[in-house]
C-alpha positions in Angstrom: 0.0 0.0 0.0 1.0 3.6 -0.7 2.0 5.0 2.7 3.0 8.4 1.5 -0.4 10.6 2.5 -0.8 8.1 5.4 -1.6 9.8 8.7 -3.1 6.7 10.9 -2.0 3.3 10.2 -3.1 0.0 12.2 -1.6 -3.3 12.2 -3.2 -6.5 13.0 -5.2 -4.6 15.7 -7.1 -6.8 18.3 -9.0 -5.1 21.1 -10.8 -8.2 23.1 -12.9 -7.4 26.8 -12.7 -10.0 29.3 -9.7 -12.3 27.7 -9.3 -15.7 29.0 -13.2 -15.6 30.5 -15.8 -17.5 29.4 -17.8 -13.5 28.5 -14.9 -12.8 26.6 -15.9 -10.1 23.8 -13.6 -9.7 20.8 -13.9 -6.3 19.6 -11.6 -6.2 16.9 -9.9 -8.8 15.1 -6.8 -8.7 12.8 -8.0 -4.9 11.8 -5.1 -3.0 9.4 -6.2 0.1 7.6 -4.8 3.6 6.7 -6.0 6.8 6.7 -5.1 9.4 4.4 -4.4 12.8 4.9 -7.1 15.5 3.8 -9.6 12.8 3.2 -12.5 11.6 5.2 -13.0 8.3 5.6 -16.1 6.4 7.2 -15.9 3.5 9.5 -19.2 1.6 8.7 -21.0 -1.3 10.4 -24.0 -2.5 12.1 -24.1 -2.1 15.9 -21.6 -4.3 17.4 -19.4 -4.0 14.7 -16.2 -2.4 16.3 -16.8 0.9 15.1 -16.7 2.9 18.4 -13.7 0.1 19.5 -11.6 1.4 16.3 -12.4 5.0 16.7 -11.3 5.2 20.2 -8.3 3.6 19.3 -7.7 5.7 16.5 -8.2 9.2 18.9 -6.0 7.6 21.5 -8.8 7.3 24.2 -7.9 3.4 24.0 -5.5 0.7 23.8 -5.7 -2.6 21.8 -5.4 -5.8 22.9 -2.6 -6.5 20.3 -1.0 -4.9 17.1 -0.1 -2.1 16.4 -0.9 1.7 15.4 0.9 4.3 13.9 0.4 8.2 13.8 2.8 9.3 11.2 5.6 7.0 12.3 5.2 7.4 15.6 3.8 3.8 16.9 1.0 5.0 19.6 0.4 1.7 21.4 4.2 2.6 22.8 3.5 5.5 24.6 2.7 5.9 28.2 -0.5 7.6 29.1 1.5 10.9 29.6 2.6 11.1 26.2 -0.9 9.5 24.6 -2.4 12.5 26.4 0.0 15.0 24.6 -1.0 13.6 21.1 -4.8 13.9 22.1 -4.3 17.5 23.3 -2.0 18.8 19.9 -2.7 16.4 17.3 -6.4 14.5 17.3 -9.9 16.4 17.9 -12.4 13.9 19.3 -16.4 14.3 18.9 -17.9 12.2 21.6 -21.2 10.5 20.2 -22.9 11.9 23.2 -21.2 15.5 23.2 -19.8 15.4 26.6 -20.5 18.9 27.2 -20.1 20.2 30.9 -23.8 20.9 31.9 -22.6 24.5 34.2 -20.3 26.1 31.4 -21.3 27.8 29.1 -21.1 27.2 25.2 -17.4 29.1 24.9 -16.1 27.8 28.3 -16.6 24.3 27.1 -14.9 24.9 23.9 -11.9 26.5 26.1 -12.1 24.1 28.6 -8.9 21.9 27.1 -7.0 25.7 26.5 -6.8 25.6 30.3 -3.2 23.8 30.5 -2.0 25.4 27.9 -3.7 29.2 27.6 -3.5 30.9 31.0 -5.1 34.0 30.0 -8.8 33.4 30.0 -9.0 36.8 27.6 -7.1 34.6 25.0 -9.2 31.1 25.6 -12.5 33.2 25.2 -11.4 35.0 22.1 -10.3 31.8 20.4 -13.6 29.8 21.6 -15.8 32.5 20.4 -14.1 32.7 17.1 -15.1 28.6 16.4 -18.6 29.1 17.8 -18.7 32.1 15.5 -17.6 30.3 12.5 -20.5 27.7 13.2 -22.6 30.0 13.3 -23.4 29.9 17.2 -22.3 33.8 17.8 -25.1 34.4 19.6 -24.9 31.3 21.8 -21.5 31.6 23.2 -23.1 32.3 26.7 -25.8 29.8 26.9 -25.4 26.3 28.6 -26.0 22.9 27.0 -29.7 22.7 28.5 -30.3 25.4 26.8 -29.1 24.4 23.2 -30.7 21.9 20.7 -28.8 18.4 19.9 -27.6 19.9 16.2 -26.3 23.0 18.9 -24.7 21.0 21.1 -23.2 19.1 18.4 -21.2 22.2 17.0 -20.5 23.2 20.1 -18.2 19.6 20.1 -16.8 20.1 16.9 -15.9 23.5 17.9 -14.5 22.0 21.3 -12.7 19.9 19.2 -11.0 22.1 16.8 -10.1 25.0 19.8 -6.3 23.1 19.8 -6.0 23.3 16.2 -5.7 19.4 15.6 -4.2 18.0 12.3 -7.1 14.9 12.7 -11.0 14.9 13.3 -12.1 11.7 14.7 -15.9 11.4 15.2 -18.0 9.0 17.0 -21.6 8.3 15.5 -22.2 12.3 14.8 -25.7 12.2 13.3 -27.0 9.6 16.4 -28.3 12.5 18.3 -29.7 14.9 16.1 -32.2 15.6 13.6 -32.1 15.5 9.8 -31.6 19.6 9.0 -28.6 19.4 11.8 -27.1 16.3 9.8 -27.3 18.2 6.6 -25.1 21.0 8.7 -22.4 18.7 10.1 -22.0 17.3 6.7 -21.5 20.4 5.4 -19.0 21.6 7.9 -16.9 18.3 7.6 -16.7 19.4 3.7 -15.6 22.1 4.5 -13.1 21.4 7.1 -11.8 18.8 4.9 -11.2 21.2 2.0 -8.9 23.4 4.4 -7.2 20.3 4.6 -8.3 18.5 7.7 -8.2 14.6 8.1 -11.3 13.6 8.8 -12.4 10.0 10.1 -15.9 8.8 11.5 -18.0 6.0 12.7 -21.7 5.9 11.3 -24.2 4.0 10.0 -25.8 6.7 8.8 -25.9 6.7 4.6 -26.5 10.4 3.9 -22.2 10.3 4.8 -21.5 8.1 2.1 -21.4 10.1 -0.9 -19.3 13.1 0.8 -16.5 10.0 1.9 -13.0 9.3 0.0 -12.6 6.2 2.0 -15.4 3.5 3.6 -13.9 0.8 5.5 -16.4 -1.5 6.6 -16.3 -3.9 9.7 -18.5 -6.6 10.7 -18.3 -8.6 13.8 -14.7 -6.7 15.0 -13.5 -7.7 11.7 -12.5 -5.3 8.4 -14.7 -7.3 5.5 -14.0 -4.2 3.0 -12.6 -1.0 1.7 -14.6 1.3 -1.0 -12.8 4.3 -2.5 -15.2 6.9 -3.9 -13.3 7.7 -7.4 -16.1 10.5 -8.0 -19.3 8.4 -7.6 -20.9 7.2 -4.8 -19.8 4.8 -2.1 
């Protein structure tokens, strides 16, 4: 395989729960795939599938079982939890399926939140979280809390969370689970975008509207990769 554009790279990635017991659950089995750069590529499946499994891995919130992935050359399953926690802070944006919002801040302090070890002027945090909100088109819900926001608002309040450290990756879990039709029409539009500026973008859904706005679809079933589609103009 061409490695040249490749950003993420597993191989032979296992991720199993409970090994050696009798409710043993093998997540993932024998999974190698790349990601390109400037591309986004879908991780599809039915439930149960591995999606979530793979995506965590892929952002760094989790550890396999065995194998092996690669961000740039850099193999992750080496590091300690220190350094794992350096590349989620620089390098990889995360967009939890269920938002993760903090329920007391408000829309900009939970896009600065993760400025906090980095950004000790709060003038500076606020400037650069209002800038993202503004940019998706929540200017004039920077001060409002999560219970006050609609699922497609508290969705771009995420993404916006997730773009405050200026990461070179996207990784999304399930976006369109918890929102409506119009607000999936919006995320699409902003992960277009976002991958035109030259973002690598990589997401878990089951959700078809995605498909024809994908490079790549890589598609799991029972932990296990059963396919790759490339989208050479057409749809996947």
């Amino acid at each position: 395989m061409n490695t040249n554009n490749t950003v993420l790279k597993t191989e032979g990635l296992s991720k199993y729960y409970n090994p050696e017991r009798p409710e043993e659950v093998r997540a993932l089995r024998d999974v190698s795939i790349e990601i390109n750069s400037r591309k986004i590529t879908i991780i599809s499946g039915p439930s149960g599938s591995g999606k979530t499994t793979l995506i965590s891995i892929l952002g760094a919130i989790d550890r396999p079982t065995g194998g092996h992935v690669f961000l740039h050359e850099e193999e992750l399953t080496a590091l300690s939890d220190e350094a794992l926690a350096l590349i989620r802070r620089n390098k990889i944006g995360f967009i939890f399926q269920d938002f993760n919002l903090l329920p007391r801040l408000s829309a900009w302090e939970n896009v600065a939140y993760p400025l906090i070890p980095i950004v000790y002027k709060e003038k500076e945090r606020k400037d650069r979280a209002v800038a993202l909100l503004e940019m998706l088109g929540l200017g004039k819900r920077i001060n409002h809390t999560s219970e006050e926001m609609s699922g497609g608002e508290q969705q771009r309040v995420s993404i916006a969370r997730a773009l405050v450290n200026n990461p070179e990756i996207l990784i999304a879990d399930e976006p369109s689970s918890n929102i409506d039709a119009k607000a999936i029409e919006n995320l699409i539009s902003i992960l277009v975008d976002l991958k035109n500026k030259g973002m690598t973008i990589v997401l878990s859904t089951h959700d078809d509207a995605f498909y024809p706005y994908a490079d790549v679809k890589i598609n799991l079933k029972d932990g296990a990769l059963i396919g790759i589609e490339h989208n050479n103009g057409g749809k996947i």
